[in-house]
N, C-alpha and C positions, 0 to 999 in steps of 0.2 A: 659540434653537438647538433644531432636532428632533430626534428619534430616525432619524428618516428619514434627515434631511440626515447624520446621522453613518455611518447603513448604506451612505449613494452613495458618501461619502469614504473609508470602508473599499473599499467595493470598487473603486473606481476606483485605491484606491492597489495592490492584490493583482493588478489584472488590467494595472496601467501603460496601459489603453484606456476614453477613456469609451464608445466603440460596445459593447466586452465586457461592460465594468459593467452598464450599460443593460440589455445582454440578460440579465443575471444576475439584476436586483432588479428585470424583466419591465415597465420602461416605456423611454417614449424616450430618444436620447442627449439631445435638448435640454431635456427635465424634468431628469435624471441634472446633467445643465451649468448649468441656471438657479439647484438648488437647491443646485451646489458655491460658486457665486457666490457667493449669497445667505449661505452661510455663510461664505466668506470675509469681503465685507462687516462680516459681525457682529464676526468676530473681529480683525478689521483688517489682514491678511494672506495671502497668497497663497498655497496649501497647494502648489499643482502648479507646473512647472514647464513651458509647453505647446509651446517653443519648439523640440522634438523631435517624429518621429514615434512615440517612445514616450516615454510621459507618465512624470514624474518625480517625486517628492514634494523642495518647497524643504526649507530648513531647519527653518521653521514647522511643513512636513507632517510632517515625520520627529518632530520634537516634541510632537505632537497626536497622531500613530497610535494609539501605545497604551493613550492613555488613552481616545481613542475606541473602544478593540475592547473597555475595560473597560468602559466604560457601556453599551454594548450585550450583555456577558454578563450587568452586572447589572442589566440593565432585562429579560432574558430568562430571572435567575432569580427576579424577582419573581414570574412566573406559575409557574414549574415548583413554586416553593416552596407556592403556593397548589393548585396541584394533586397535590403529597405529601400534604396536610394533609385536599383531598378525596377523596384515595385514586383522581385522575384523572392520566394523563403525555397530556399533548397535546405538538402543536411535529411540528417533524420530525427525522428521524435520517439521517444521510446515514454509509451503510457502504461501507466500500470492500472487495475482492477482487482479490488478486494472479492478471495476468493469467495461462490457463493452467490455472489449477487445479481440479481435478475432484472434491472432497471437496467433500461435502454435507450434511456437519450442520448448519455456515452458515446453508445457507437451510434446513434443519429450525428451526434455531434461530430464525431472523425468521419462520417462520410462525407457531409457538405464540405469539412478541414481537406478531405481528399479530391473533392471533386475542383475547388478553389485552388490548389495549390497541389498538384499532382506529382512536384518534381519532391516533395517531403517523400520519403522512406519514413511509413507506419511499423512500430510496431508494439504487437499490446500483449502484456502478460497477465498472468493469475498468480496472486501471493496472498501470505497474512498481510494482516493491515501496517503488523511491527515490521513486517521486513522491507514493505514496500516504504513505509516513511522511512526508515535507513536509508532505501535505495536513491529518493528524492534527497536526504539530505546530502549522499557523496555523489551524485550526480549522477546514479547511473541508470533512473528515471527520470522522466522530465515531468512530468504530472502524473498523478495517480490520486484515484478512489476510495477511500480508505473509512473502514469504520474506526470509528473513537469516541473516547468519553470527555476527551479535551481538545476545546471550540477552534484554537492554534498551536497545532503541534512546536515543540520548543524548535527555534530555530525557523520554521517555515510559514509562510502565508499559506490563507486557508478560506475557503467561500464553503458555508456549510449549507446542507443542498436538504437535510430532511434531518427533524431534531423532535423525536418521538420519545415515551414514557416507556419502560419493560412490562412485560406482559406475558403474566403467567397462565399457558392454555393445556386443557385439558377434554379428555370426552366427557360428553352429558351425565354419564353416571359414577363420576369424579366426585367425592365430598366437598373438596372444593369447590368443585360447579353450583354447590347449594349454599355456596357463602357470598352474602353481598358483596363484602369488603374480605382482600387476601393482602399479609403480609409477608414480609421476609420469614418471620419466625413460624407465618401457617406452611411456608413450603419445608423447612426441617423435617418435617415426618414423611417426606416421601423422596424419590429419587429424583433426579434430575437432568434434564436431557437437555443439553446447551450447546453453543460453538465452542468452539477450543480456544483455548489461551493464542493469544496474538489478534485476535477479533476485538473490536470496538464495543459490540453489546455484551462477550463477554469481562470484558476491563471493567465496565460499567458495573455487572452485576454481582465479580467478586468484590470491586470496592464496597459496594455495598456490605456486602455480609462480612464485610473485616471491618467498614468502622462500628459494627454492633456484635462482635467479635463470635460471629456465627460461620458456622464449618458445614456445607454445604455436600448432599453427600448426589457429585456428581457424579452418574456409573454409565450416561451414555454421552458422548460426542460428535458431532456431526457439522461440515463445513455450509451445507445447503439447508434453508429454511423448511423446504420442502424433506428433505430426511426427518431433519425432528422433526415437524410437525405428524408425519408417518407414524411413527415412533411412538410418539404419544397417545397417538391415534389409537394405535394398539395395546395403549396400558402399559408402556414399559416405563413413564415417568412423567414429571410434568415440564412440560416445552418453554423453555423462555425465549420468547421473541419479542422484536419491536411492534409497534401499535401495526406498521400497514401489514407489516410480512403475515399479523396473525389474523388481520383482514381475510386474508385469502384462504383460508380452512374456517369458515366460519361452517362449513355443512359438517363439518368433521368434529369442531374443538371451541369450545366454551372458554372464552375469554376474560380475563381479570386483571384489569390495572392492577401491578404493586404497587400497595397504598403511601409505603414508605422508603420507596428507592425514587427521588425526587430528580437527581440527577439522570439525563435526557440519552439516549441513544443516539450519536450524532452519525452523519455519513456526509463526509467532505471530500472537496475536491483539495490536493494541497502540492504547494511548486514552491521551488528555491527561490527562486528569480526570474520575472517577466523580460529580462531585457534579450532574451533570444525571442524573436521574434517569429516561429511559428508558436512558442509557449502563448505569448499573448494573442496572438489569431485563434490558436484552439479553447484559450479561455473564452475568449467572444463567443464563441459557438457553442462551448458547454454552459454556458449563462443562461442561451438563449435557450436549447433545447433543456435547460432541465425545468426554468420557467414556464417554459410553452406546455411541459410533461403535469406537473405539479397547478398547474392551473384546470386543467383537465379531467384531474381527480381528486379536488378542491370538492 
């Protein structure tokens, strides 16, 4: 039994495709196939299931997973550990960023990680918030950015970096712009222009309107603060953003705390576990540059 053969069966079991696999640990599907065999073979049973067009883990597989995804963290902190000891972080680091988001100590913070430790292989994606905690939690992020409406996602640490109230904005000749005080129940009368489900602010803002069992009649969506805020701009609904994001159209759109969505629009940093040690180098540095960022526009 390889190391190898157990990275193919990892991944063939996370991606249910040996074509995807294949492309993931960058050889063919018939390598990826010959050496799931091969260790079936060894082990004297059948790990997949092929008799579908998505691949399945037997019973056998569902019993092997996780001690295969253990031997390949600790055959992967053999070297990390030898390179604490040389005061080297090699490997790579795979960060994630919730799509949409325009704060940029992040990448302040992976460039000093890069310039510190050059031998790490960066690399940084854009996803929903839900998919990217998914990805943190089976490992196949190692830190990521992520809006939410809960302070510790279940399972993971979490340093929450900006914990803002929802904020319904609109243009100056909005009825709502002539009301001091805006609730959940004053936005029902009109449309609604929000992020898409998988987003932090909006979790936050349909829990709202379900625990006061109100049906929100949303007709536009949009990944970037700056689309809705456009959007609204031009009358097509009212814009729900956090307190800074709607900062920044204040020449455009009239701003209103919702008086009665108490719970906070959170934007966290969130990881499995520090003991890989460029995880904890880069947390240093995202500490420091979000600190450094948020003092500054204090």
């Amino acid at each position: 039994m390889e190391l190898r053969q157990l990275e193919y069966f990892v991944a063939v079991a996370e991606e249910q495709n040996f074509t995807r696999a294949a492309g993931r640990v960058h050889i063919s599907q018939s390598g990826v196939s010959a050496q799931i065999r091969q260790l079936e073979r060894e082990l004297g049973a059948e790990l997949f299931d092929r008799s579908a067009r998505t691949v399945t883990l037997t019973v056998a597989g569902k019993a092997a997973l996780e001690h295969a995804r253990a031997a390949l963290a600790a055959a992967g902190a053999v070297g990390q550990a030898v390179g604490e000891v040389t005061d080297l972080i090699r490997g790579r680091l795979t960060v994630g960023m919730v799509i949409g988001c325009t704060l940029t100590p992040l990448f302040e913070a992976l460039a000093v990680f890069h310039e510190a430790h050059p031998g790490v292989e960066i690399s940084l994606l854009e996803d929903s918030s839900d998919r990217l905690a998914e990805g943190v939690r089976t490992g196949a992020v190692d830190l990521a950015l992520i809006g939410t409406a809960t302070a510790t996602p279940d399972g993971l640490d979490a340093l929450t970096i900006i914990s803002e109230r929802l904020i319904a904005a609109v243009p100056g000749g909005h009825p709502l712009a002539k009301q001091r005080r805006v609730t959940l129940r004053d936005l029902m009368a009109y449309p609604i222009v929000c992020m898409p489900p998988g987003t932090g602010l909006r979790a936050v803002f349909d829990q709202a309107c379900a625990a006061q069992s109100l049906q929100p009649s949303i007709t536009l969506q949009a990944s970037a603060a700056d689309a809705i805020a456009d959007l609204a701009a031009r009358g097509l609904g009212v814009a729900i953003l956090s307190n800074s994001m709607a900062a920044s159209y204040r020449d455009r759109l009239t701003a209103r705390t919702i008086d009665d969505v108490e719970t906070p629009a959170l934007l966290t940093l969130i990881w499995k576990s520090a003991h890989n040690p460029s995880v904890r180098e880069l947390l240093v540095h995202s500490r420091q540059a979000f600190t450094d960022f948020l003092g500054l526009h204090q």
